[in-house]
N, C-alpha and C positions, 0 to 999 in steps of 0.2 A: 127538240134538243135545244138546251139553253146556247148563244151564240156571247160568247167571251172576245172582246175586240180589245187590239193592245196596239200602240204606238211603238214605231223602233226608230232610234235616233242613231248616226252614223257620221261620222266625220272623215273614215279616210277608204281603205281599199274594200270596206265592205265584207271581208270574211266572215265573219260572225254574223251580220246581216245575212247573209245568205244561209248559213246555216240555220238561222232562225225561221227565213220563209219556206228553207226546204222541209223543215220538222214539223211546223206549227200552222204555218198558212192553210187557212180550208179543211186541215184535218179533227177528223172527230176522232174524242175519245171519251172514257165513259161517262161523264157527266157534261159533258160540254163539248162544243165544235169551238174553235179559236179561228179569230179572222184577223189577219195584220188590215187593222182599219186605214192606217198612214205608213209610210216613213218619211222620216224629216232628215235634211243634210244641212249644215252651217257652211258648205264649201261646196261652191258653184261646180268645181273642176273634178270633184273627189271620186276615184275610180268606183265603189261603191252606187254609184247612180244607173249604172248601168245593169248590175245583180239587181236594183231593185225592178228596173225596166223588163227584165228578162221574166220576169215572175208577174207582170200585169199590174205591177203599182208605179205610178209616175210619181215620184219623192216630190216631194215637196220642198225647195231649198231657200232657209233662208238664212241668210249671208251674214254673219255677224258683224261682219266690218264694213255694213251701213247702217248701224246704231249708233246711238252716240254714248251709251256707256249700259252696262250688263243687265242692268234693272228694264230698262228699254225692248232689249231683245227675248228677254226671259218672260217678258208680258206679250212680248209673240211668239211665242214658242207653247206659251202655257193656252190662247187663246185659240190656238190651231188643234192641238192636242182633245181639250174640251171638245171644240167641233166637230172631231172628227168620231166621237165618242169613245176613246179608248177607256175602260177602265185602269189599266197597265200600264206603263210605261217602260221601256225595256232602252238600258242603253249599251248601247253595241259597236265601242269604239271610238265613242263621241266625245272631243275632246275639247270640252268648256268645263268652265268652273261654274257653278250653280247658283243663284243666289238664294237667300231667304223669300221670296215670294213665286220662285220655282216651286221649293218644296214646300209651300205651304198650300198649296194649292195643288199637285200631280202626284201622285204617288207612282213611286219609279225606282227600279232596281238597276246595279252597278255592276258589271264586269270588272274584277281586277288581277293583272296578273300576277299577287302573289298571297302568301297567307296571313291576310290580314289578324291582328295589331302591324303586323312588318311588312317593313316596304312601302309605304304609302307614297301617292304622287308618282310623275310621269316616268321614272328612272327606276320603276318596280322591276324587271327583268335583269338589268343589268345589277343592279345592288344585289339582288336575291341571287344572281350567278357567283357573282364576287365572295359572298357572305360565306362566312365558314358553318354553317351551318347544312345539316347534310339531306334535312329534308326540305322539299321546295313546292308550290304550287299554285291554286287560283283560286279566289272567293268571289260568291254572287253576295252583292247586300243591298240593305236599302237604301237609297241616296238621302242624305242629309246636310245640314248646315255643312256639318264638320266634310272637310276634303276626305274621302274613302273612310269615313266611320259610321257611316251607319249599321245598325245591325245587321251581323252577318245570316246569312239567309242558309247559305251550302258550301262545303271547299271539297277540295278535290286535291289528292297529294301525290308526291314522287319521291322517290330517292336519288339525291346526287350522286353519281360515281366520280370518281379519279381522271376518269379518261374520258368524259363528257368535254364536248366543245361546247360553246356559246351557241354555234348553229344549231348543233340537237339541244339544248336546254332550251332555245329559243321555243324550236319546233316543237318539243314533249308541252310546253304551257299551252301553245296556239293547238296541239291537238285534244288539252282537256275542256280548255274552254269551248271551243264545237261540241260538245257533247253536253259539259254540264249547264251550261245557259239555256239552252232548248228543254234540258231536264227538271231545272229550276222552274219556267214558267210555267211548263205543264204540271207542276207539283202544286202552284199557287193556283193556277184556276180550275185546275179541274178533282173540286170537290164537290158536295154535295153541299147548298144551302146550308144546311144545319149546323156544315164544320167552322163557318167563319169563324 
């Protein structure tokens, strides 16, 4: 059985990280077995160290704010990743901006929580709450230059009602993303050769 290894990057409490090791970690399916090779954390303190600890990988953290500007950290980030052999790169909450020699070099898929063209940047849930618009949701895509444009890869949608709070709109995003990112990754690797 072919062994598909992917990198997960995390920045704060780790939810999606965890759902990622509980879906994908060590399981086979039909053309492949997936192995979280790494996970990487930018934030020494970040509650997520601990889901990854729990699962038998010791994250690897490195701290952005002892580089001296983005180009710097992104040439460790990209140098880690390489070594660890992920083909994948999966970001899961990770909250940096990317440069040009990130993605010119990892190939890596985005978490966002809403429907991508709209909403883009860190203030997606609360604009997309606000918006009058009545359907709402998350998109997986590629990372690129552009801040949240990359091609969109899968979304996942809802409807707003009238008598929704902010806490359940919050919740209804953070329960599609558990689902559709683990769904996402296993869609991408696990094909057949042939399909590239």
């Amino acid at each position: 059985m072919v062994i598909k290894k992917i990198a997960i990057l995390f920045s704060g409490t780790g939810s999606n990280l965890e759902k990622l090791l509980q879906n994908l970690h060590h399981q086979t399916f039909e053309h492949c077995t997936i192995e979280v090779a790494c996970t990487i954390c930018n934030r020494p303190l970040a509650e997520g160290i601990e889901k990854s600890r729990a699962f038998g990988i010791e994250p690897i953290i490195i701290d952005h704010t002892t580089f001296t500007d983005r180009d710097s950290f992104d040439k460790a980030l990209v140098k880690t990743i390489q070594d660890s052999g992920a083909e994948l790169t999966v970001l899961a909450g990770f909250m940096r901006f990317l440069t040009p020699y990130f993605t010119h070099h990892i190939q890596a898929i985005n978490l966002h929580p809403s429907l991508l063209p709209l909403f883009k940047g860190s203030d997606a849930i609360k604009e997309s709450f606000a918006s009058p618009i009545k359907i709402a949701g998350i998109s997986v895509h590629y990372v690129s230059e552009e801040l949240d444009g990359g091609a969109i890869i899968a979304q996942r949608s809802f409807t707003k009602t009238e008598s929704m709070s902010y806490e359940e709109f919050e919740e209804k995003i953070h329960a599609l993303e558990h689902t559709l990112l683990p769904e996402t990754v296993i869609n991408l690797l696990n094909r057949r050769n042939n399909d590239r």
